[in-house]
DOZAKE-785944 format. One line per field, with one value per atom (N, C-alpha, C): residue number from 1; x, y, z; residue in one letter. Coordinates in steps of 0.1 Angstrom, whole numbers, plus 5000, padded with zeros to 4 digits. Layout:
BEGIN
num = (NUM ...)
x = (X ...)
y = (Y ...)
z = (Z ...)
residu = (a ...)
//
This chain:
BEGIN
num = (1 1 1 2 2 2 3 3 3 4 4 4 5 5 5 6 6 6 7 7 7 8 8 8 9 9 9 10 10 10 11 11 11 12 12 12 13 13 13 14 14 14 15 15 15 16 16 16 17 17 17 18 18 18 19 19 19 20 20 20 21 21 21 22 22 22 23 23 23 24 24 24 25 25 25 26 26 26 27 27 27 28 28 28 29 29 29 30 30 30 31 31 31 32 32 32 33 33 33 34 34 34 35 35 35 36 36 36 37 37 37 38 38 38 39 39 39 40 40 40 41 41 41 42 42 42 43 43 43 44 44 44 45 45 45 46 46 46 47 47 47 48 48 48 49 49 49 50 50 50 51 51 51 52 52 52 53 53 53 54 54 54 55 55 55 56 56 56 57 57 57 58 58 58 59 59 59 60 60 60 61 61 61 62 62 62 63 63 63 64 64 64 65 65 65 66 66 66 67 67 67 68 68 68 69 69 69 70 70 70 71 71 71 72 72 72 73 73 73 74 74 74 75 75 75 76 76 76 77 77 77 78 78 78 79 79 79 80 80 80 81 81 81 82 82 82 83 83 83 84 84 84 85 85 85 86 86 86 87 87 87 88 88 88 89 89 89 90 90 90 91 91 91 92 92 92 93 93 93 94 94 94 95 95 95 96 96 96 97 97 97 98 98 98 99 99 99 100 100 100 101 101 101 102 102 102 103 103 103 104 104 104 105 105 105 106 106 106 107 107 107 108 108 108 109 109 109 110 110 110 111 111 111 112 112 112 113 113 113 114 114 114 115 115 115 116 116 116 117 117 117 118 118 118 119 119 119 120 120 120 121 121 121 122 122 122 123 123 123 124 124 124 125 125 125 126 126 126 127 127 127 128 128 128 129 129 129 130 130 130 131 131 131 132 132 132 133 133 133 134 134 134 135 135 135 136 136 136 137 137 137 138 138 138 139 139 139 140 140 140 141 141 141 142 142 142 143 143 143 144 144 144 145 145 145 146 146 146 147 147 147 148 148 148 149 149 149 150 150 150 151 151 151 152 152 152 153 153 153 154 154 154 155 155 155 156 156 156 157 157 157 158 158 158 159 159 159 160 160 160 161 161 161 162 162 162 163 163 163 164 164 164 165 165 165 166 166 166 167 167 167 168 168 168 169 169 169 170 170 170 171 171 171 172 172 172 173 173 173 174 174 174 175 175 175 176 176 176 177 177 177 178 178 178 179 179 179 180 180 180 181 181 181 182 182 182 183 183 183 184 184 184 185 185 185 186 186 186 187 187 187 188 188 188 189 189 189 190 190 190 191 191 191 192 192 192 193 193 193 194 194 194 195 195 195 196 196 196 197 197 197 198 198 198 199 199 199 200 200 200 201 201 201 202 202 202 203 203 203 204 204 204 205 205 205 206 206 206 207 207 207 208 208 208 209 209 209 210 210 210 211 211 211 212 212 212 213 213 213 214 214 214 215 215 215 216 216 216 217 217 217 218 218 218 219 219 219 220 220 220 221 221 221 222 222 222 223 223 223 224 224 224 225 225 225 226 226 226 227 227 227 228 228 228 229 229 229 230 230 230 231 231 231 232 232 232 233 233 233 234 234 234 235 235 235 236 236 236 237 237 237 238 238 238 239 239 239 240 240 240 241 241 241 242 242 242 243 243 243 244 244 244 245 245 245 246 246 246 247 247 247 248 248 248 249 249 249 250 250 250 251 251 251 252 252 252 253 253 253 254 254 254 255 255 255 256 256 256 257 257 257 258 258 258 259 259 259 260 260 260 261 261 261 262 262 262 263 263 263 264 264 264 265 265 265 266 266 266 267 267 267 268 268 268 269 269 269 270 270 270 271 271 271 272 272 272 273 273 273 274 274 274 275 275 275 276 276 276 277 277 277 278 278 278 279 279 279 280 280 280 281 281 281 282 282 282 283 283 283 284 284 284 285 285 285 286 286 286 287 287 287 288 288 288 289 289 289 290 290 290 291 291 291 292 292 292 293 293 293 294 294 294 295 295 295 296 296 296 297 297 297 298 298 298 299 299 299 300 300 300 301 301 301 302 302 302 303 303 303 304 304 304 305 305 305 306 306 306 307 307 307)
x = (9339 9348 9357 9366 9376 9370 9372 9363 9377 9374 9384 9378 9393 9391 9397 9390 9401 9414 9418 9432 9436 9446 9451 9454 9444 9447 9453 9464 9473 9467 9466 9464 9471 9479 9494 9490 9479 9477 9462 9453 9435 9431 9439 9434 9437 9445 9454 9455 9455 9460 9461 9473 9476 9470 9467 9460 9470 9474 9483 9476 9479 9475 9484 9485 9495 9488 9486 9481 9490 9487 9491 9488 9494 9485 9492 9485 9487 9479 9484 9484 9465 9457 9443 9439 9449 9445 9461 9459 9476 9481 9472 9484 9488 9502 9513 9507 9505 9503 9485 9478 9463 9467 9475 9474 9478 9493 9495 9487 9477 9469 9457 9454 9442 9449 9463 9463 9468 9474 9474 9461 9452 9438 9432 9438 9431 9437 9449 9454 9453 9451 9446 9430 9423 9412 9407 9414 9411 9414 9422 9424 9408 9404 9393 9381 9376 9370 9368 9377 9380 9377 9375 9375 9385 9399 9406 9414 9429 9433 9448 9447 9463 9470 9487 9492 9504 9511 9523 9520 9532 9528 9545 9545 9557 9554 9565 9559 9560 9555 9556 9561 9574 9568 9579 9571 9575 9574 9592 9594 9601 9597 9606 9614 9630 9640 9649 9645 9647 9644 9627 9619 9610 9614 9599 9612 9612 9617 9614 9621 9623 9612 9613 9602 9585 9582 9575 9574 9579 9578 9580 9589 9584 9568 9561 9548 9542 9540 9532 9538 9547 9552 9549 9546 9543 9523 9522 9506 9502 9512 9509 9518 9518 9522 9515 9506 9497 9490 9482 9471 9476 9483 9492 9492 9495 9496 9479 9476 9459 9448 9459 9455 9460 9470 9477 9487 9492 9500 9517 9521 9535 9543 9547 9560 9569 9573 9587 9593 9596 9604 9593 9605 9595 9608 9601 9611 9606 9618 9617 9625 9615 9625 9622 9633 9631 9623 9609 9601 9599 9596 9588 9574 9568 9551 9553 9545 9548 9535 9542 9532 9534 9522 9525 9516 9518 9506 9515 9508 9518 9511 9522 9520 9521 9502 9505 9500 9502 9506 9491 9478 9474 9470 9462 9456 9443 9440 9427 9423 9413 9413 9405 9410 9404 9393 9380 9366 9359 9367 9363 9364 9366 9375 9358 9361 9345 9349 9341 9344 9334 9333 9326 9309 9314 9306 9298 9296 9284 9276 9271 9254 9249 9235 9228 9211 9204 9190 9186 9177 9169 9179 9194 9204 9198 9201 9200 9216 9220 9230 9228 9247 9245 9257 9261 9275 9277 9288 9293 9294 9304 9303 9298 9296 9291 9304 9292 9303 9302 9310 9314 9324 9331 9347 9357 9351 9361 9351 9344 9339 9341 9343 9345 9363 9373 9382 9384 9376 9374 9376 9361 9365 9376 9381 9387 9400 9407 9415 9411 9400 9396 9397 9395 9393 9380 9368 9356 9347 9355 9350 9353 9348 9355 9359 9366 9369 9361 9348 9341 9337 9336 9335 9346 9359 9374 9374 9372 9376 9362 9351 9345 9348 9359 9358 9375 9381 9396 9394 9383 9378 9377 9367 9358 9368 9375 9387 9398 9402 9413 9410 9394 9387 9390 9397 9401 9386 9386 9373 9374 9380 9385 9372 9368 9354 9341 9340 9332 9333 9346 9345 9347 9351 9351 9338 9330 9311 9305 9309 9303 9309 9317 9323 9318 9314 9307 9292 9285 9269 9269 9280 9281 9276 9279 9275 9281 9276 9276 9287 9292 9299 9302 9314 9318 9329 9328 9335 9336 9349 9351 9352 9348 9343 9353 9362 9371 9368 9382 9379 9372 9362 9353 9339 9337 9326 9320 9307 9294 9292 9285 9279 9290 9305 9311 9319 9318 9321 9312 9302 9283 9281 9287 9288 9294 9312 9313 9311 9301 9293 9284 9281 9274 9270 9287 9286 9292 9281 9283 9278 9263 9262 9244 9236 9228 9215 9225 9216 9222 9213 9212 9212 9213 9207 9197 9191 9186 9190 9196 9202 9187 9186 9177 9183 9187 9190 9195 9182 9176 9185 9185 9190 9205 9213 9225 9232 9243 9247 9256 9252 9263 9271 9281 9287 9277 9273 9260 9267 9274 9288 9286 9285 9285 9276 9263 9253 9254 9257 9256 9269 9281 9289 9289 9279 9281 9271 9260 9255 9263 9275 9280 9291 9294 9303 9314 9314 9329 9331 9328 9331 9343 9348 9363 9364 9372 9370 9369 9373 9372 9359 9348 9333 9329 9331 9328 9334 9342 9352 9346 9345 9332 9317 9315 9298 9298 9308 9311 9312 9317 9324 9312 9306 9300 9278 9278 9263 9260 9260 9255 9250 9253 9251 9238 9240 9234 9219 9209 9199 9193 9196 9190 9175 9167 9153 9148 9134 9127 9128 9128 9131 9143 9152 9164 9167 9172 9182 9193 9196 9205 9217 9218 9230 9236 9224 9225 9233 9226 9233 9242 9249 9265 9272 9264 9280 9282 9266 9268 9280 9286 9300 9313 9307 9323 9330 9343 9353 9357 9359 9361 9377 9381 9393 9391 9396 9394 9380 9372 9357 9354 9338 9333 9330 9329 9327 9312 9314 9297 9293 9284 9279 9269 9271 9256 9253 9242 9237 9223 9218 9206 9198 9186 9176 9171 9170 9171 9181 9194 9201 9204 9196 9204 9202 9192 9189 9200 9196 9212 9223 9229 9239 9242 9231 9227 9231 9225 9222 9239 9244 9255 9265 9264 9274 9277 9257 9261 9268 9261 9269 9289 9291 9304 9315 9301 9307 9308 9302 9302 9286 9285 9273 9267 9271 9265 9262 9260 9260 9247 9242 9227 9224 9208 9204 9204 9214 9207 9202 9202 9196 9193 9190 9189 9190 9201 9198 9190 9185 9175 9177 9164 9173 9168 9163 9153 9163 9171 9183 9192 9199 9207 9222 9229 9236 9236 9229 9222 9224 9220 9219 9207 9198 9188 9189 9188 9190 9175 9165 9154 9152 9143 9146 9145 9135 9131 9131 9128 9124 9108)
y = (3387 3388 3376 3376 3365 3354 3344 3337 3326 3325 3321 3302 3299 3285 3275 3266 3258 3253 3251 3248 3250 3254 3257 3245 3247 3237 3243 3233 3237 3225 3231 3217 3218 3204 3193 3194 3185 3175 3183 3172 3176 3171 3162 3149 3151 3154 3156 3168 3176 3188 3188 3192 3191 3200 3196 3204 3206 3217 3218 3230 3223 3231 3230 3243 3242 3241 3239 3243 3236 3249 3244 3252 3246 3260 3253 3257 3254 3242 3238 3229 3233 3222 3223 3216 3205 3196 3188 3187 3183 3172 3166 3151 3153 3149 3152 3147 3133 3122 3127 3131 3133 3148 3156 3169 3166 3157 3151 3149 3141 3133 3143 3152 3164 3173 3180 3187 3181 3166 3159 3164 3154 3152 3164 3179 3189 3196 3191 3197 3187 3180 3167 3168 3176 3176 3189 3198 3209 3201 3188 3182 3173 3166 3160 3169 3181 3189 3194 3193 3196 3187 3172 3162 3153 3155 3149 3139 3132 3123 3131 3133 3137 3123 3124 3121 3122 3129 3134 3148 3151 3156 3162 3175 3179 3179 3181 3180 3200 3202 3217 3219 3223 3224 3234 3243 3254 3247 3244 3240 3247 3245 3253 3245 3241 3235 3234 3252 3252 3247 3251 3245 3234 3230 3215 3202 3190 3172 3174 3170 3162 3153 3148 3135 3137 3151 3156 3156 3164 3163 3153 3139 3129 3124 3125 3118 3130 3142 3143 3142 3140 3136 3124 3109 3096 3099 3110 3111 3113 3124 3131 3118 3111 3103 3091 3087 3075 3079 3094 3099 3094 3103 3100 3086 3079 3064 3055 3061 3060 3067 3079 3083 3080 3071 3064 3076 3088 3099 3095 3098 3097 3108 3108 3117 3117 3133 3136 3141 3144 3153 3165 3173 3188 3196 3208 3220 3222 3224 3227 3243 3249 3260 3260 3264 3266 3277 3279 3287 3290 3296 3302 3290 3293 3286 3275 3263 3248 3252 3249 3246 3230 3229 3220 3214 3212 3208 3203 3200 3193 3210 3204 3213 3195 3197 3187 3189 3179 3177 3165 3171 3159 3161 3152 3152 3151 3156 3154 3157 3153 3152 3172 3177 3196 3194 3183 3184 3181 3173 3167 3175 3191 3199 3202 3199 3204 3218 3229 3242 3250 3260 3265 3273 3276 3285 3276 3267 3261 3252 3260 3252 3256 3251 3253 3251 3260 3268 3247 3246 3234 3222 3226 3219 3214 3206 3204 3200 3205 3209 3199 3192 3181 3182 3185 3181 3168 3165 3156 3149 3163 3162 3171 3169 3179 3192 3201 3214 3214 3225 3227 3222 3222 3217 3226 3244 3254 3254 3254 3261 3251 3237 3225 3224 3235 3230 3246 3259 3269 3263 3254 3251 3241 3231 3226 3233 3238 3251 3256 3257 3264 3252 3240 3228 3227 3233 3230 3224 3214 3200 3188 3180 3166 3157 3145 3136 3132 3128 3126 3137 3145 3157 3158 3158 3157 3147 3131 3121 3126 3130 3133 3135 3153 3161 3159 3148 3145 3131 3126 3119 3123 3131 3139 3143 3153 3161 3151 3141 3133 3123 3125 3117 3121 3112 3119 3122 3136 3132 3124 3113 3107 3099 3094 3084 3095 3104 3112 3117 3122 3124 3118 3104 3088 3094 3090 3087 3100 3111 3125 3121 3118 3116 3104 3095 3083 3085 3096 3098 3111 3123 3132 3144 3157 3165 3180 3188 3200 3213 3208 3218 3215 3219 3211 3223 3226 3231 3222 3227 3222 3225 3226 3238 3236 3244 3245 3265 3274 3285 3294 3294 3307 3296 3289 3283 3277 3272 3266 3277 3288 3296 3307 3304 3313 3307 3295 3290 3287 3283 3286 3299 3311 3324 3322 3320 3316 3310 3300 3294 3302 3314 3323 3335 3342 3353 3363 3371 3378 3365 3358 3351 3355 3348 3349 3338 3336 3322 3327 3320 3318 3308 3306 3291 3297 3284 3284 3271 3275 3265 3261 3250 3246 3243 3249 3249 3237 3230 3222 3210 3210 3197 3195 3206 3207 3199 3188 3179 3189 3189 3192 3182 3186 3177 3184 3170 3171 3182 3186 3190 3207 3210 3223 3233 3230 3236 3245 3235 3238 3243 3246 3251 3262 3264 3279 3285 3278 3287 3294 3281 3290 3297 3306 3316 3307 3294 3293 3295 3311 3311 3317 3311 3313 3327 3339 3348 3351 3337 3337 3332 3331 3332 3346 3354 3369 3374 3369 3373 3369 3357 3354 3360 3360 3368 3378 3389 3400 3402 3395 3394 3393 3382 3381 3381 3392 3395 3403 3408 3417 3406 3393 3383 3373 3372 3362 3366 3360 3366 3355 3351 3346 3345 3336 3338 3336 3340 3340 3320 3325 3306 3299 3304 3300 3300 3287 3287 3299 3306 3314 3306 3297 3291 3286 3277 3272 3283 3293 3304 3306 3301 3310 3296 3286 3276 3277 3278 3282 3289 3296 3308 3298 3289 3282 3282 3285 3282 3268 3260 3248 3236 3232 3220 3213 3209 3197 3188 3201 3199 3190 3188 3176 3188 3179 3188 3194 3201 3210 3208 3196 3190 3200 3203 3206 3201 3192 3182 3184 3176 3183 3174 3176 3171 3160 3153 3137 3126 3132 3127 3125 3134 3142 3127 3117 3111 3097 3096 3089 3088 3098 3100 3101 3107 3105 3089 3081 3064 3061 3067 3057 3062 3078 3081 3073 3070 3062 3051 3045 3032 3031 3041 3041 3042 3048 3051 3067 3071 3088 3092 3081 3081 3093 3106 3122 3126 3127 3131 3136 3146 3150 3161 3163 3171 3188 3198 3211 3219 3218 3231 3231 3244 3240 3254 3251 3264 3270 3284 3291 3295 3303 3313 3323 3329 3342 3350 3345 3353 3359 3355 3361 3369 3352 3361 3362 3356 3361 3346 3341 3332 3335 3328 3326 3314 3316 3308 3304 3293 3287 3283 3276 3270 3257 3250 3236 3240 3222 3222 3224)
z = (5435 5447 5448 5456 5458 5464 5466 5470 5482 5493 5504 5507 5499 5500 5510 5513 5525 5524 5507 5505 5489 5488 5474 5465 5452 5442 5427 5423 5410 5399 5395 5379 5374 5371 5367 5351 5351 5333 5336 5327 5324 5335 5340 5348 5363 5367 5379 5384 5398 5400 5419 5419 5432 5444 5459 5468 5482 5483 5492 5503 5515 5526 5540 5546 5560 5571 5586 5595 5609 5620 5631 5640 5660 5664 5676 5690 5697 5707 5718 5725 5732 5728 5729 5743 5746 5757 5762 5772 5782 5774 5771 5768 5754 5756 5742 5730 5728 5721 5717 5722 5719 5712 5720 5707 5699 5695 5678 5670 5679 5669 5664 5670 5670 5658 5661 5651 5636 5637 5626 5616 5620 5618 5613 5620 5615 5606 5605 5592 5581 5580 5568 5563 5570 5569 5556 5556 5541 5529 5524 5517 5517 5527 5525 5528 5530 5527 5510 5501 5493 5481 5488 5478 5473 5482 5475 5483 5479 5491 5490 5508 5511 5505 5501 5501 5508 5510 5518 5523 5535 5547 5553 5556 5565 5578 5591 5605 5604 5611 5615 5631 5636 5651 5654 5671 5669 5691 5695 5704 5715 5727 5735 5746 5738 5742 5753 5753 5770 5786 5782 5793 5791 5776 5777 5779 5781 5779 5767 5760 5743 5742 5756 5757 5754 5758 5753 5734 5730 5718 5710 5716 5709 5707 5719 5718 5712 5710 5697 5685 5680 5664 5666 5678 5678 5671 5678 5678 5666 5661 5650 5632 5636 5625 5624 5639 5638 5630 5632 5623 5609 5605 5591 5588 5592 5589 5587 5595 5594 5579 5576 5565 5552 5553 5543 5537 5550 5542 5544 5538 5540 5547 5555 5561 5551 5552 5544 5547 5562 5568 5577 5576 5587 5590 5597 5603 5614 5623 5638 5642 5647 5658 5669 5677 5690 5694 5702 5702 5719 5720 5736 5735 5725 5726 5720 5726 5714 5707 5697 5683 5672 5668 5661 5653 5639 5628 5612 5600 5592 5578 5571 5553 5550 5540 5533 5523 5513 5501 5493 5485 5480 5469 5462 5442 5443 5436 5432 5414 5404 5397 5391 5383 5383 5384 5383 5377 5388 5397 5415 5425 5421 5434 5436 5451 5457 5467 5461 5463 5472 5482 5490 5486 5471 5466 5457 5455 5447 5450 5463 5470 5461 5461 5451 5456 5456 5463 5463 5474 5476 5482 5485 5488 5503 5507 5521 5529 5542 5546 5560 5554 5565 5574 5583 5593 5600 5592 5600 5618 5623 5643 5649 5660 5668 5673 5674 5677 5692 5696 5714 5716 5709 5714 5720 5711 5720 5734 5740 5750 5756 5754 5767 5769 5756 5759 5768 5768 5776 5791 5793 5805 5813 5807 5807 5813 5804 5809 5824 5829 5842 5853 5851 5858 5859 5851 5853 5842 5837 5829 5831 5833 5837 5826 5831 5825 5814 5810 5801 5793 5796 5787 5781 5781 5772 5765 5772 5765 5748 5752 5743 5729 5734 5724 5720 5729 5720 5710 5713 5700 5696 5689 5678 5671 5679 5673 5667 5676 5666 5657 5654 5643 5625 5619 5604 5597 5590 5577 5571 5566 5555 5548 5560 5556 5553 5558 5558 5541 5534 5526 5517 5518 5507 5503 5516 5509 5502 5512 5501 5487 5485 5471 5465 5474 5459 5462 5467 5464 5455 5458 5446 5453 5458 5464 5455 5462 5449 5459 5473 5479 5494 5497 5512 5517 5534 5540 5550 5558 5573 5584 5597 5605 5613 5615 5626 5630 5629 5641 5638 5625 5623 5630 5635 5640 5629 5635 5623 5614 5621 5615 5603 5610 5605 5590 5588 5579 5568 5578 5566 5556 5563 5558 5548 5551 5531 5525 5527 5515 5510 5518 5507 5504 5515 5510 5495 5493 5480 5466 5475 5462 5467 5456 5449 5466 5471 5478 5493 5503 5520 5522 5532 5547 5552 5556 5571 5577 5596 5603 5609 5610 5628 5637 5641 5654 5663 5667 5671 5666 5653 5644 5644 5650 5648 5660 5658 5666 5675 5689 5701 5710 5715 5727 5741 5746 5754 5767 5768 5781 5776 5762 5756 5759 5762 5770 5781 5789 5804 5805 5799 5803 5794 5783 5778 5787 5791 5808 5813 5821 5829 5826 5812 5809 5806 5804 5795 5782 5778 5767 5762 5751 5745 5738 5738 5730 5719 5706 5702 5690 5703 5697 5696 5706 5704 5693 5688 5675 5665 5667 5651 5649 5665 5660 5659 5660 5662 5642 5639 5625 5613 5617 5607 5613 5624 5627 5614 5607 5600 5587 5589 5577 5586 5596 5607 5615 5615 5620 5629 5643 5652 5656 5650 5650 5664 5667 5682 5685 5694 5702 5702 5697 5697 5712 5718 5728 5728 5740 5738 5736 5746 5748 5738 5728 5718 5706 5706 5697 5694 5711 5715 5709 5710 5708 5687 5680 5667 5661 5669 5668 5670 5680 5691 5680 5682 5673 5676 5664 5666 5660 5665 5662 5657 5644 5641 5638 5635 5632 5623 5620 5608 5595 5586 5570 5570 5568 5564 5546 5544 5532 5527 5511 5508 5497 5496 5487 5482 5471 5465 5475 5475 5485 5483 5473 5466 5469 5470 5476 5497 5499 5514 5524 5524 5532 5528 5516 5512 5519 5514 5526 5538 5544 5557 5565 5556 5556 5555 5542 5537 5554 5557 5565 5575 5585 5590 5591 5580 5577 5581 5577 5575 5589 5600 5614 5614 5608 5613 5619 5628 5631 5641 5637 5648 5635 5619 5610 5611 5608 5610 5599 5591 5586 5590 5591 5600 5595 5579 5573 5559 5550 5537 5529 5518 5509 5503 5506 5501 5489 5481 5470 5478 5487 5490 5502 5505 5519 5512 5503 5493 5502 5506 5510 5528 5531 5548 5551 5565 5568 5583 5584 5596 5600 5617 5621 5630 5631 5636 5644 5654 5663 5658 5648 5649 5630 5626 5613 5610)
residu = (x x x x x x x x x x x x x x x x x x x x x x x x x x x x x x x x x x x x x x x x x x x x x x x x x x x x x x x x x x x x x x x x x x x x x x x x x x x x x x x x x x x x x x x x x x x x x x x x x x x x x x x x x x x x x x x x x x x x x x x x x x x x x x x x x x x x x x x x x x x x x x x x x x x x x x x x x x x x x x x x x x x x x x x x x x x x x x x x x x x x x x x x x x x x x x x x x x x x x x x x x x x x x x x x x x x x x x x x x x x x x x x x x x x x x x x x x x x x x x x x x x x x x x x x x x x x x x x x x x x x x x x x x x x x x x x x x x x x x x x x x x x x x x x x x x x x x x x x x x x x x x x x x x x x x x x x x x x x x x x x x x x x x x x x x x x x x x x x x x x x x x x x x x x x x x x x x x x x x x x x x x x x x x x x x x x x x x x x x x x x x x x x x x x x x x x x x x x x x x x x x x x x x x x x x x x x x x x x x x x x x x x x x x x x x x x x x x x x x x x x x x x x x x x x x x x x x x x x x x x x x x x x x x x x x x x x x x x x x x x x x x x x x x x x x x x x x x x x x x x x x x x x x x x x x x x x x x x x x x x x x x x x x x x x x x x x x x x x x x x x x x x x x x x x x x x x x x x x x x x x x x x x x x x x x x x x x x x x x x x x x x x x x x x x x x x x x x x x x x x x x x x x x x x x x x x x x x x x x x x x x x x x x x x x x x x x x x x x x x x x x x x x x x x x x x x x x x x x x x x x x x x x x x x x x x x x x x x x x x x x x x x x x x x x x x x x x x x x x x x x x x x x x x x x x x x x x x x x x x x x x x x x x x x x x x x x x x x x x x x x x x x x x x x x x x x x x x x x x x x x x x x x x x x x x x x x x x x x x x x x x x x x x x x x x x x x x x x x x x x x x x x x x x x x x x x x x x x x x x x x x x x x x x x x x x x x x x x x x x x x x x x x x x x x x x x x x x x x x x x x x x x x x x x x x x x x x x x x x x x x x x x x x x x x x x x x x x x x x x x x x x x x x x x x x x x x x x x x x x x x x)
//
């Protein structure tokens, strides 16, 4: 089968082959200069997913010149190039149209060596499975939207979200890992799926172990949920099996479709605490153990309550 990857790679020479990926979207949270920096971040991130280092970067934005200030759209291109400068990428321009809806995210441009591409499809049975951040970012930016999240619950999840992988995937890359995705709008669980659907191997999540935004809970209680979690569990239940004891709640945010999410690691089990250690070290300190590749699901993924 085809196999759906987070970003397109060309090989140049033996040595070299380029990784190019687009993304953009819409306005996640009010302040100009924090969505820059969010969807920067989340479009530079399938390059470090991937293994490799952006280099260069286009702006993408899709403006409405009638009814927004200019001044607006300065502070997200201010937002959205600090990231970039933070990632050591270069601006090379961009394209603008006048739109009804603001949008906005970059087409970038990076290398990676053909032998270093870290690819979705080669976990490998005894792997152990590590994410970088905590999920709940659509269902706090659900409520949010309604005015029923406060101040600490945003400042939360516009960190997280305008946090680069970059370090995250420096260190996956100098301990050596065998396969990496990045969780943004098919959720945890929905991104976990293609790591193994139509292969030979499963997950199991714990539940339990998987880092949340403490705010994600209680407001998937109270029905802030984004439609676009119904849309992933809807999509991929026939792969997914929710075991007894599972938090309901907990289940629902497994789906949340996510922004600007952390990398989903799968490393051999010798290594897994390793990196665990080095991540911290590095300041990606929510990084946690949630699961591990089976050979016996084949294809499936279960989800547990505890380890």
């Amino acid at each position: 089968m085809e196999r759906v990857e987070d970003a397109c790679v060309y090989q140049l020479t033996d040595d070299l082959a380029l990784i190019q990926t687009v993304d953009f979207f819409t306005p996640i949270v009010d302040d100009p200069f924090a969505y820059g920096q969010i969807a920067a971040a989340n479009s530079l991130s399938d390059v470090y997913a991937m293994g490799g280092k952006p280099l260069t970067a286009m702006n993408i934005v899709c403006f409405p010149v009638q009814t927004m200030d200019l001044s607006i759209l300065k502070e997200i291109l201010q937002g959205g190039l600090e990231k970039m400068r933070e990632a050591e990428v270069v601006l090379m321009g961009g394209h603008s149209v006048d739109d009804q809806e603001l949008k906005y995210g970059l087409s970038v441009t990076g290398t990676i060596h053909p032998k270093k591409v870290l690819r979705k499809e080669n976990a490998r049975t005894g792997d152990r499975l590590i994410l970088t951040k905590p999920i709940g970012t659509g269902i706090i930016s659900t409520a949010l939207k309604a005015e029923l999240a406060g101040k600490e619950a945003a400042d939360h999840i516009v960190k997280s979200m305008s946090t680069l992988n970059r370090k995250a995937s420096e260190v996956m890359q100098g301990i050596g890992v065998h396969a990496c995705t990045d969780i943004t709008g098919f959720g945890l669980l929905g991104h976990a799926a293609e790591m193994v659907e139509g292969t030979e191997i499963g997950m199991v999540i714990y539940a339990d172990s998987v880092p949340v935004f403490p705010e994600a809970k209680d407001l998937a209680a109270m029905g802030m949920i984004p439609g676009g979690l119904y849309r992933n569990r809807d999509y991929r239940k026939s792969m997914v099996e929710i075991g007894p004891g599972v938090n309901e709640c907990l289940a629902d945010i497994l789906f949340d479709p996510q922004t600007s999410g952390g990398l989903l690691i799968s490393v051999s089990e010798d290594k897994a605490l390793r990196l665990i250690d080095r991540l911290h070290e590095a300041g990606v300190t929510e990084a946690a153990v949630i699961g591990e590749v089976v050979g016996s699901l084949k294809g499936r993924i279960v989800v547990e309550a505890a380890q």
